[in-house]
N, C-alpha and C positions, 0 to 999 in steps of 0.2 A: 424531099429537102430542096430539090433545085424550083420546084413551083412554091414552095416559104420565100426562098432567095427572091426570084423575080416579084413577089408582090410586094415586100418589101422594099423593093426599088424602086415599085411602079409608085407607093405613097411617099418616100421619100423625094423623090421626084417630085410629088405635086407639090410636096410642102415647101422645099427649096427653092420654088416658083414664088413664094407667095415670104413676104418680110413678115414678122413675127417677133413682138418685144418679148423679149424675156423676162418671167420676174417670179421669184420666189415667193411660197406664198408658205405661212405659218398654220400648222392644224394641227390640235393637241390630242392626246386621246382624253375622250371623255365618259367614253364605254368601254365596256370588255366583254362581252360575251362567253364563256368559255364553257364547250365540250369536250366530254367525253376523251376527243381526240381533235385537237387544233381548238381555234378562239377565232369569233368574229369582232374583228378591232373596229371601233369608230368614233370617228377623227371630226371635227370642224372648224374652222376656219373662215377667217373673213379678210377682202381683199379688195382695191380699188382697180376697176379694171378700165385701162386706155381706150380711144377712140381705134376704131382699128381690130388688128388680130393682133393676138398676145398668145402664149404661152407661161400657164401659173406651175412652178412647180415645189413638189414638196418632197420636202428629202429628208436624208438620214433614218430611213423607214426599214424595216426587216428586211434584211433578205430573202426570209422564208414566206412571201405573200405568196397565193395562190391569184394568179394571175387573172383566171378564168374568173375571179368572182368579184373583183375589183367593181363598186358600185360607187357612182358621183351623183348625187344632188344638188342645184343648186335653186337661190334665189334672185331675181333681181333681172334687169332690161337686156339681155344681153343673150346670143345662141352660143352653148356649148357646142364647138364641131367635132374633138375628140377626146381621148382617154387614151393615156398608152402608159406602161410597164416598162421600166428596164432596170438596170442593175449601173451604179455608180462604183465602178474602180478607181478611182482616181479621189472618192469622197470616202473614206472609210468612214464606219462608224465610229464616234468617241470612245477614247478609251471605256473600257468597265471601271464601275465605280469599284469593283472589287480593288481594281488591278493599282485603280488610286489610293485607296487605302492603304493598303499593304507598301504604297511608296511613301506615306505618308509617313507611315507607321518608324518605317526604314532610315528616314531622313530625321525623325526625331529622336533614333535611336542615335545614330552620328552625332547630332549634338551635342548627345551627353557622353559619349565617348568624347569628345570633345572639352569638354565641362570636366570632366574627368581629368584628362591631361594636362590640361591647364592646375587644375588645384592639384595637380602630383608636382609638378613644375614648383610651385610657390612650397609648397611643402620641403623638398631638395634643397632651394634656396634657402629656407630658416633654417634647415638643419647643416648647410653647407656657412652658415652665418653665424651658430652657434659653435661649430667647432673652431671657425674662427678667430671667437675670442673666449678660448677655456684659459688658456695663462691669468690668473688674479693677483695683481698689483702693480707694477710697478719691476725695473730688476731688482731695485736696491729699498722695494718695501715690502714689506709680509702682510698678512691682513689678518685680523683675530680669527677667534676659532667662531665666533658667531658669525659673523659674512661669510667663514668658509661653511660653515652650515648652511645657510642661506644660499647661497651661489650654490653648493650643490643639488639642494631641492629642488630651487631652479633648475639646473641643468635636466635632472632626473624626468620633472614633471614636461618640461618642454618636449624634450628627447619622447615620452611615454605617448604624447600626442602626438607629434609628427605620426611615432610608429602604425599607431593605431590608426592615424589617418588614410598611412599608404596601405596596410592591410584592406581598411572598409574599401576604398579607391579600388584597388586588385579584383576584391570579391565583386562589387559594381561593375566591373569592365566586363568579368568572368561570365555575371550572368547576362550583362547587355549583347557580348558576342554571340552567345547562345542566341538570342533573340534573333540576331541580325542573320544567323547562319541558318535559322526559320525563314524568317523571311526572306531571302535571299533565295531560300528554293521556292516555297510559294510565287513570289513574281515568275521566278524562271517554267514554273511550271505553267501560269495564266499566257503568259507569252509566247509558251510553245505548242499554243490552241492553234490550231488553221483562223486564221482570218477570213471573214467574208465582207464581199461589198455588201457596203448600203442598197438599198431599192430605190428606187425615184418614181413618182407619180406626175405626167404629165397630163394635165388638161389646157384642153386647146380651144381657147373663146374668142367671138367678134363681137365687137359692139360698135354702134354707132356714133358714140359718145361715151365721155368718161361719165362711169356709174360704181356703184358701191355692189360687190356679190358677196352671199354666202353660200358655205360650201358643206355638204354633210357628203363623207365619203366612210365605205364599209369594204372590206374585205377583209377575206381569211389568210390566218398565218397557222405555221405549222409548230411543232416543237413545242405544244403546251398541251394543257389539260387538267385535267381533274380525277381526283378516284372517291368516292363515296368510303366513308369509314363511321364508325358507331361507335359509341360507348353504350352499353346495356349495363343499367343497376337496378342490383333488388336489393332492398335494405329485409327485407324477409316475405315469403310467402304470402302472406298475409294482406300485403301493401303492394299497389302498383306499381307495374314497373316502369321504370325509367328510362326512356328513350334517345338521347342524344344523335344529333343528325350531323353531321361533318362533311365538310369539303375538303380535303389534300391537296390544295394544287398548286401548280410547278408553270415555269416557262423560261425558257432558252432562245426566246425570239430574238434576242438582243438589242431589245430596245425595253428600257423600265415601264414599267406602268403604275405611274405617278399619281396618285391621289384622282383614281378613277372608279365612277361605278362599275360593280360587277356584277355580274348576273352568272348562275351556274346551271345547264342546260344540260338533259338526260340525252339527247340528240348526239348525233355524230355524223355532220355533213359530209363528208368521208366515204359513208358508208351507201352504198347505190340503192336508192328509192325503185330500181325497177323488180315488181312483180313478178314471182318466180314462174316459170313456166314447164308444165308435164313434156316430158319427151315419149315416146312410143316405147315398152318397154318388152324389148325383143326376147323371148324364154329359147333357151338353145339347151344342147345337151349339157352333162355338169363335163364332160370333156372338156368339150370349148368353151368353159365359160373360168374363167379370170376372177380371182375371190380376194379380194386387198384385205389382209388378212393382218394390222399393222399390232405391235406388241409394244407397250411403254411399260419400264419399269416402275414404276407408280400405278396402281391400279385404279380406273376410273370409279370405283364403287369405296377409294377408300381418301379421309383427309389428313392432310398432313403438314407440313410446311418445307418448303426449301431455303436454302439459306446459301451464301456466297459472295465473291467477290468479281468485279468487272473489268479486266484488265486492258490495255492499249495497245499497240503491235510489239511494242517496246517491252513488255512487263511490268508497265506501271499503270497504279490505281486509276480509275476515271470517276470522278464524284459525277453525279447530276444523271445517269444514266437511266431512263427509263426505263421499269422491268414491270411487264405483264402478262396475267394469265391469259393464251389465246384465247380471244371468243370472248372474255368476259368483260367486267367492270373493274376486277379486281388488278389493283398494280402497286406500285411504288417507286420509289428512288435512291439509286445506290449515295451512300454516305463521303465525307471528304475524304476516306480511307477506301473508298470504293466496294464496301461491302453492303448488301441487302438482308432481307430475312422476308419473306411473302408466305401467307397462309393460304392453303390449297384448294378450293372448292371440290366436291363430287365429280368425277370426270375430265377435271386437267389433265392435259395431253402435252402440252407446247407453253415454252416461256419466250416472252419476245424482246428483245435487247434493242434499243434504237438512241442515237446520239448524235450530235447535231454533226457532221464531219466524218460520221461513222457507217459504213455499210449494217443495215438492220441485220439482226438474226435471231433465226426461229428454231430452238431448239428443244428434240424431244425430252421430257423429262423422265430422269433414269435414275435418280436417286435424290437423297434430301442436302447430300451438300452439292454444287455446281458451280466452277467455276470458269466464266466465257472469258475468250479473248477476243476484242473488236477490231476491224479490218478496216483501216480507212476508206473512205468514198473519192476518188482517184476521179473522180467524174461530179463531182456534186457542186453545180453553180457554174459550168465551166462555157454554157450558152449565155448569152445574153438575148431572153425573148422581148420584141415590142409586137404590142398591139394597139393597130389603130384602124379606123376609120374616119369618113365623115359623114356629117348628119344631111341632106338633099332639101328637107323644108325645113326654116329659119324661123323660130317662135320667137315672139318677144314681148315680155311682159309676165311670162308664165312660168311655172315651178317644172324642169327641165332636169331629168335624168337621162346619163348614159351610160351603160355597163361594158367593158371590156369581157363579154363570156356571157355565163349563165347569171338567171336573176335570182336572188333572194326575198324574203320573207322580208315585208319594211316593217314591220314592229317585233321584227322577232328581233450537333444536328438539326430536328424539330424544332419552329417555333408555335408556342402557343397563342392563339390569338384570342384577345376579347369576345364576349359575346356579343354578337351587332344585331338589330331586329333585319328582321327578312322577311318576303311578301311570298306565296307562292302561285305562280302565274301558270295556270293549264293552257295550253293552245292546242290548237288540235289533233296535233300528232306528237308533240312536247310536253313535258314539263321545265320551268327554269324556276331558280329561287333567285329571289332579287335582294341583294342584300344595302339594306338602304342605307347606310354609312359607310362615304366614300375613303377607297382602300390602296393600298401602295404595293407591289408585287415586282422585286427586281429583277430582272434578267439572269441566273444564276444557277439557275437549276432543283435549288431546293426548295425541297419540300415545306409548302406552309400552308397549316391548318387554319381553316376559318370556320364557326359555328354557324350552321342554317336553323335548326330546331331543336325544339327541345319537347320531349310528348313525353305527358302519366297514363299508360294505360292499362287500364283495368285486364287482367291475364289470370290465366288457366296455368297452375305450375304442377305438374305431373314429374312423376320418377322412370326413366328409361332404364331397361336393362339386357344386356344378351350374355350374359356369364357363360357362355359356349368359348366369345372370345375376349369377353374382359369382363372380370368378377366387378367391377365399379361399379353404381349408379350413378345416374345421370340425370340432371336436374334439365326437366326441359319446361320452358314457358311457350304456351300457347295462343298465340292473339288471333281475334275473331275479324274480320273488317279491315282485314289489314292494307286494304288497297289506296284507304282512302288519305294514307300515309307519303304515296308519291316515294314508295322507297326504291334503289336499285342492290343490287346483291352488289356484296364487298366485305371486308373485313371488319369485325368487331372485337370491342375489347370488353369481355369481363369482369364484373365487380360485383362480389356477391356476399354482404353484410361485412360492408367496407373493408373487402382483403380483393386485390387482383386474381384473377384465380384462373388466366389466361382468355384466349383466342380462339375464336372460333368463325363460321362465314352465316353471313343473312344469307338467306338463297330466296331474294323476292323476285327468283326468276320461277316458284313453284307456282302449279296450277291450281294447288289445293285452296279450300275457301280458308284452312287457318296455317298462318305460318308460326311452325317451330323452331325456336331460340334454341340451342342445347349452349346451356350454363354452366357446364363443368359438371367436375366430379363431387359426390358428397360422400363422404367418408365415416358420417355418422348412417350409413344404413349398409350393412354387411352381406353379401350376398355371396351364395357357395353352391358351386355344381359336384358331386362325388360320383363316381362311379362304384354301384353294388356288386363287387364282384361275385357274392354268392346267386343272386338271379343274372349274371350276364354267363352265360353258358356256350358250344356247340357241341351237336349232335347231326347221324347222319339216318337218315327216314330214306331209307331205297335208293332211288338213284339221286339223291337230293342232301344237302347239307343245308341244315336250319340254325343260326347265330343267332343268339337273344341278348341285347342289351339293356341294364335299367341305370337309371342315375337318380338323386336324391338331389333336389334343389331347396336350397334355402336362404329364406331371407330374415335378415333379424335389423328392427328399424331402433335405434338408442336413442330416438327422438324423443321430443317432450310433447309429440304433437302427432297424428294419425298423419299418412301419406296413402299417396296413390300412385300403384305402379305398377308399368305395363311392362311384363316378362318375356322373353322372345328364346325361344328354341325352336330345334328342327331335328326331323327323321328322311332317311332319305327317302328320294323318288326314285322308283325303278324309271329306264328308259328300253328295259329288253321284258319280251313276255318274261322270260324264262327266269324271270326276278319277282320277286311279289313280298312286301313288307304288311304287317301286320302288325297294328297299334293293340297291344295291350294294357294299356296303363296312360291317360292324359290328364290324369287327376283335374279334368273340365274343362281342361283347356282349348283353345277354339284352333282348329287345324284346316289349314288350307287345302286342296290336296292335290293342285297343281302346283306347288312350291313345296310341299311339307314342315310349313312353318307353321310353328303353333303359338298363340297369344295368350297370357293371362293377364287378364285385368281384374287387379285386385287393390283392397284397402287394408293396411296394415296398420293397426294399432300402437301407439307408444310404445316404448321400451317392450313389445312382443315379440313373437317370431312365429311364422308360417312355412312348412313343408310341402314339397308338391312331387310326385314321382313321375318318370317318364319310362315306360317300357314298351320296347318293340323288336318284332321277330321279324328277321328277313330269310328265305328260302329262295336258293341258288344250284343250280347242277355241281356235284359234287366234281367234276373234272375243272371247275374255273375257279378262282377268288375273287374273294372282294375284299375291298377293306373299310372295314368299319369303322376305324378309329383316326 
């Protein structure tokens, strides 16, 4: 810390030697980049630059730049001498457009409370006008009985309006307060965000004369991203399937992003490019040796979904909260009631909470409802880093970059969005979809879907089943070549001859050459495991107890049309000599017999029904149990 200190002093020193015009310079974004985790923003701008040294700076920019990756381009006669980062306290950023809104919203609500009181006012007055003249005539004249008919109707029908008026008036006020008493907490809630400074970006140029520069600047910010999400339809068996490609993405940068290209990147800069490396791996006895033995109540081999709510130190909701499965692709965003719902991949262990002002957290997952509370970041923002130097040889004439850090690649609730056309750009360690109609993305937190693609492809639809522990079948679609899709694993949604019929997860993180859909449940094909209790028997053979088990599986298809479908059962494996299983009965079925899982693959005819038995004997020393069931 104290050698940051002194070099810092030792550059501002030099600078403070040296006069320097100041002048702001305007750069809009005209890109977005966005992965995985963070977005690489980029900005341009053009600017007249004085005889002399100057200082161009550009402001009201994120807080959350990544500092290290700040990239300046320019054009034009002039040497760039440095780049430097810091943080403007004293410039906050503009309000949120939310936050205008909802004042806007407020103030036209006053209005007509306003508008309101006034025509109760004039109301009061005609009725305070009317009873001041009910006496009719005169003292010493009477009036016939038809004006006093007349006068009274009048009286009647005037009186009926006022009434009615101050009623509708009351009920208008009634529901306008409500409003206001909405929105009254809404602001108070936007209000009682943490604030952060703006960023500022300083570059620092000489020229010899006044000349005209532009400026292409890139860096990464934090607090956005994207989650891959699917719609999968089959209109039937028969017809290809339907593929829909989506983007989810969110940003809290707090700055808009205005009518900008996007681009959506399977990358995550984030994530360290260095090459994993073998360590020596020391065998010691099982004494001394340490076995992280870690237990989550969710089982890695099983899916599911979690669902919940996000709360703040206080007890109150936090909309915008990003929730992800560690490790993966797969995530989302808590709602303005601060509630989630995420679907589970094979193997989830850890959910990860993170918020712009909030300490992250990573917590085990131990059941399907979960609800976290978030701890402020007491530390977050509270340095003010610069970075600078200067450049030693003076170009001039020539296209001139300088990075503050490391360099980059230079060409690299729900709303529904339109479908926009999109290009998809392979680089060599990347994929990005480019979506070519420029697109607007607030600062807010929510979630907003955008369409990347749209695929027919030709599939394999098979019938899964394991009635050991769910009598259902399972409609799975199988696609061949599925690489050439550019997919990442995440959640999809279900639609199987136009009914929803739930969620489930892509896993295009599998090795296999074909990846499996499972599509839900079908209900037109009935499946049934029984156990025979007249062949499940024990007996004891010498120093030995022999248990035989049989079960009757059956499948009955009420279709109008043949399927195919792969049966899954299992016998057990011994793991002691002194245990030994013996298959009597697989009615063909194909047995592992290092797992003891058995497969049938079979076709079943329309409205048939097919039987298959499973029998097997296991032999154990009569002094131990087992259990069978």
């Amino acid at each position: 810390m104290k050698y940051l200190l002194l070099v810092f002093v030792i550059v501002s020193g030099q600078v403070s030697a040296q006069i320097f015009n100041e002048k702001e310079m305007e750069a809009k974004i005209k890109e977005v980049t966005v992965f995985l985790n963070g977005a690489q923003i980029n900005r341009s701008g053009k600017s007249t630059i004085p005889k002399g040294k100057s200082i161009l700076k550009i402001k009201s920019l994120s807080p959350h730049i990544d500092d290290k990756s700040i990239l300046v381009k320019a054009k034009g006669d002039f040497t760039i001498l440095s780049v430097n980062h810091q943080y403007d306290y004293l410039n906050d950023l503009k309000k949120d457009e939310q936050l205008s809104d909802l004042e806007n919203q407020l103030e036209a609500i006053d209005r007509q409370l306003e508008v309101n009181l006034s025509k109760l006012t004039v109301l009061h007055e005609k009725e305070s006008l009317l009873n001041a003249n009910k006496n009719l005539g005169g003292r010493d004249n009477g009036v016939s009985l038809t004006e006093l008919k007349q006068a009274i109707d009048f009286f009647g029908q005037e009186t009926e309006q006022i009434k009615k008026g101050e009623l509708d008036i009351k009920e208008s006020d009634k529901i306008l307060n409500k409003q206001k008493e909405r929105l009254q907490k809404e602001i108070a809630e936007v209000k009682g965000k943490e604030e952060f400074p703006s960023s500022i970006i300083e570059i620092r140029v000489e020229s010899l004369s006044e000349v005209q520069g532009s400026f292409d600047i890139t860096y990464l910010v934090g607090f956005a991203g994207w989650y891959p999400k699917y719609d999968v339809r089959v209109e039937n068996i028969s017809q290809p399937l339907q593929l829909k490609y989506r983007a989810e993405v969110y940003q809290n940068t707090g700055v808009n992003w205005d009518n900008v290209k996007l681009k959506f990147s399977n990358g995550n800069p984030n994530q360290s490019g260095l090459a994993p490396e073998l360590q020596p791996w020391k065998l010691n006895y099982a004494r001394n040796t340490i076995v992280n033995n870690s237990f989550y109540g969710v089982s890695s081999g099983s899916v599911g979904r979690v669902s919940g709510k996000v709360l703040d130190e206080m007890g109150q909701a936090i909309p915008g909260v990003n929730v992800i499965v560690d490790g993966t692709s797969i995530g989302t965003v808590t709602d303005i009631d601060g509630r989630y719902d995420i679907t589970l991949p094979h193997g989830a262990k850890e959910l990860k909470y993170t918020f712009v002002g909030y300490q992250p957290k990573l917590i085990p997952i131990q059941s399907s409802a979960m609800t976290v509370q978030l701890e402020p970041d007491n530390v977050a923002l509270e340095e003010v880093v610069v970075v600078g130097y200067e450049v030693q040889n003076k170009l001039q004439g020539k296209v001139m970059g300088l990075m503050a850090g490391n360099s980059r690649k230079e060409d690299s609730w729900n709303w529904q969005a339109e479908s926009l056309p999109t290009t998809t750009i392979e680089n060599q360690t990347t994929v990005e979809f480019e979506v070519e109609t420029p697109y607007s993305i607030k600062s807010n937190g929510e979630m907003l879907s955008v369409d990347l693609n749209t695929y027919n492809i030709e599939t394999k639809f098979e019938y899964f089943a394991v009635p050991k522990l769910d009598k259902d079948a399972f409609l799975v679609a199988k696609i061949t070549n599925w690489d050439q899709y550019n997919l990442l694993e995440g959640e999809a949604n279900l639609y199987f001859e136009d009914a929803y019929v739930g969620r489930s997860i892509l896993d295009a993180k599998s090795l296999s050459d074909t990846l499996s859909i499972s599509l839900g449940r079908d209900r037109s094909i009935v499946i049934g495991r029984e156990k025979i209790d007249e062949f499940s028997e024990r007996k004891i053979l010498g120093s030995n107890k022999v248990e035989s088990r049989s079960y009757k599986l059956i499948v009955r298809n009420k279709k109008s049309q043949a399927i195919n479908l792969t049966l899954l059962d299992q016998v057990p494996v011994p793991v002691l000599n002194d245990i030994s299983v013996t298959h009597l009965e697989l009615s063909k079925g194909n047995l592992e017999e290092k797992t003891g899982k058995i497969t049938w693959d079979m076709q079943v005819e329309p409205n048939s029904q097919k039987e298959l038995k499973l029998i097997y004997e296991v032999k154990y020393p009569k002094r131990e149990k087992v259990i069978l069931e």
